[in-house]
PLY file of the C-alpha trace (Angstrom):
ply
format ascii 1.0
element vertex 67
property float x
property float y
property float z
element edge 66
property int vertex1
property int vertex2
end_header
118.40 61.37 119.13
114.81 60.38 118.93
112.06 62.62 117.31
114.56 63.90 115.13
114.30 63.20 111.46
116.02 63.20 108.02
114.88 65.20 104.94
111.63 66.47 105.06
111.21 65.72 108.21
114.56 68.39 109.07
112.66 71.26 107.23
109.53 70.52 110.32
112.04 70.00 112.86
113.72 73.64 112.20
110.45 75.20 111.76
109.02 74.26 114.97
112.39 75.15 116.82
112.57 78.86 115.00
108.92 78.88 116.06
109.59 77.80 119.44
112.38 80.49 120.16
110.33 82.78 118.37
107.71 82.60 120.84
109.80 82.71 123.61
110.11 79.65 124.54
113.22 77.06 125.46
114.58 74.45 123.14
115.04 70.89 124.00
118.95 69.00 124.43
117.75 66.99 120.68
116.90 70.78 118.96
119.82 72.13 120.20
121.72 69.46 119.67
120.71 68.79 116.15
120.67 72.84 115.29
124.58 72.98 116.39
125.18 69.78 114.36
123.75 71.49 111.29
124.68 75.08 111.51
128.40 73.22 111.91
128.24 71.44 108.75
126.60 74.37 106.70
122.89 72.93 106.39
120.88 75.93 108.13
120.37 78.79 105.65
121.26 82.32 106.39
117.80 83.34 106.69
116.95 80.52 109.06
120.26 80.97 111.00
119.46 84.93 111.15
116.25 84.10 112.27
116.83 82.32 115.19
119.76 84.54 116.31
117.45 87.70 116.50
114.66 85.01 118.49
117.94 84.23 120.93
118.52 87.83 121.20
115.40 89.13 122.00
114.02 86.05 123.85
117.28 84.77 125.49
118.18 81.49 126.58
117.16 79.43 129.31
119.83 77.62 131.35
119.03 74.30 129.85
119.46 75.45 126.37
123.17 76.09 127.15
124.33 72.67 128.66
0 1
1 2
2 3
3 4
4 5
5 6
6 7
7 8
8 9
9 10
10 11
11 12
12 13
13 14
14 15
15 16
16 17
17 18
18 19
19 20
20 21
21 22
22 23
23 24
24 25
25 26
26 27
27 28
28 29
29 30
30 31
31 32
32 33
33 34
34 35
35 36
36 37
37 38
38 39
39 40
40 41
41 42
42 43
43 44
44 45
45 46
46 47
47 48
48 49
49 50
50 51
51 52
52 53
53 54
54 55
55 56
56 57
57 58
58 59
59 60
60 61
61 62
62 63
63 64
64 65
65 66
C-alpha cells in the first residue's frame, strides 16, 4: 500500500483519516484498508476506534469506502 507508513508515521496516518471522516469526507481503499487491518489485530485504541464510529455514524459512508 503506498503512502502508508510504520510507527510514527501510523499515529499521522490515523489522525488524518479520523480527521477526514470527521469532516465528512470519504476515505481512500489504503485508509480503509490499513484501518480494518489494525482495528483486526487490536492496534486502534478505544478512543480512536469510538471516534471514528460516531464520524461513520453521523457522516456515513460513501460507496467507495465499502468495497
Amino acid at each position: 500500500m503506498s503512502g502508508v507508513g510504520e510507527g510514527a508515521g501510523d499515529a499521522s496516518l490515523l489522525k488524518e483519516s479520523l480527521r477526514t471522516k470527521r469532516d465528512g469526507g470519504a476515505l481512500t481503499g489504503d485508509q480503509c484498508n490499513w484501518l480494518l487491518a489494525r482495528v483486526g489485530c487490536g492496534q486502534i485504541d478505544e478512543a480512536s476506534l469510538t471516534a471514528l464510529l460516531a464520524s461513520i455514524w453521523f457522516h456515513g459512508m460513501e460507496p467507495g469506502e465499502l468495497r
